[in-house]
N, C-alpha and C positions, 0 to 999 in steps of 0.2 A: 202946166207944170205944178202951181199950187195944189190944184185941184188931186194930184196924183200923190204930190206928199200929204197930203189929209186921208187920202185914203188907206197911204203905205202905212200911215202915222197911228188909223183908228185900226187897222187889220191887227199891229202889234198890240192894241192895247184887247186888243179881246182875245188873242193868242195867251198872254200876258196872264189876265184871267182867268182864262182855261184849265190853265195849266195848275192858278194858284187854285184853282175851286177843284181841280180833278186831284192835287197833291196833297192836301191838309187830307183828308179821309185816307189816303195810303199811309200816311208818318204815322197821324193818332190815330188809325183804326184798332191797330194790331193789342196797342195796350186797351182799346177802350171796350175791345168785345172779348178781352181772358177777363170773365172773373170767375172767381174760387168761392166752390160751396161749401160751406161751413158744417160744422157739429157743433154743438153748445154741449159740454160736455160736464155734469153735477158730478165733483168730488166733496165728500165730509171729511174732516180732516183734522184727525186727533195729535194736540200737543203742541196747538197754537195758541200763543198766549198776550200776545204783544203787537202793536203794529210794524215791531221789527221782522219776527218772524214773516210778515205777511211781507213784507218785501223781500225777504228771503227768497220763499217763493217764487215771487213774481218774479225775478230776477234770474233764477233756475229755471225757470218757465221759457222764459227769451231766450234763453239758449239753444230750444227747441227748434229745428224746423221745422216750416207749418202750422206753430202757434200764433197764433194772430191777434189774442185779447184773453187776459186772466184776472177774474175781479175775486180775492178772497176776502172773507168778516173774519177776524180772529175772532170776535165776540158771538159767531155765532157757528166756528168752526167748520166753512163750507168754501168750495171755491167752485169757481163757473171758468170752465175753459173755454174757449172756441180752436177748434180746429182744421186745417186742413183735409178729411180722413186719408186723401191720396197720399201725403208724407208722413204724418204719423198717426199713431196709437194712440186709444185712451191709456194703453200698458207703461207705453214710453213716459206721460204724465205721471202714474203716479210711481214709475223706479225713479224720477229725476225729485220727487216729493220725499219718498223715502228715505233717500239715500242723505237729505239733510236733517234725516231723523226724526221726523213724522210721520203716521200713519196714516194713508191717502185711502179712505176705500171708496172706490164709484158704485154709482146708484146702479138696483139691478140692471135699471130702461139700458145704461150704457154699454152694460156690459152682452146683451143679447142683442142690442142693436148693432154691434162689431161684431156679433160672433156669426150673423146671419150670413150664408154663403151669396154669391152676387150674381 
């Protein structure tokens, strides 16, 4: 009779097991094999003068989706986007740049490397 609940006892712990070692790669797979290719995206960027404006920016940037990371230098009047290309534009960048009244123009590389058909 011992002998049978040890064995009832060891059967559920490797059921047990099973189950946790077969379920952790179902729960976290799903998030851990999406990820998202990026574009690093070079804007120059006239009529930045301040580190306010530059949070300006950055702040209008977040708004975006699909932006993921925007580092601007007012002192050197440039900014580095990263983006999604699947949800947005380099275009969307710089009307959301403009539209707080600075002149965004991106590097030519950006602008042929969007415009290339797929």
């Amino acid at each position: 009779m011992k002998k049978v609940k040890n064995i009832a006892r060891g059967l559920m712990i490797l059921i047990g097991i099973l189950v946790i070692s077969f379920s952790i790669p179902i729960l976290y797979g799903a998030s851990l094999e999406k990820q998202v290719k990026t574009e690093k995206l070079f804007f120059e960027v006239k009529g930045m003068k301040n580190p306010k404006d530059v949070e300006r920016i950055k702040s209008e940037l977040r708004k975006n989706a699909g932006v993921f990371l925007s580092n601007c230098d007012h002192t050197a009047g440039t900014c580095t986007v990263d983006i999604d290309p699947a949800v947005t534009k380099w275009e969307a960048i710089v009307t959301s740049i403009n539209q707080l009244g600075f002149k965004a123009i991106p590097s030519e590389k950006d602008k042929k490397f969007t415009e290339m058909p797929h």
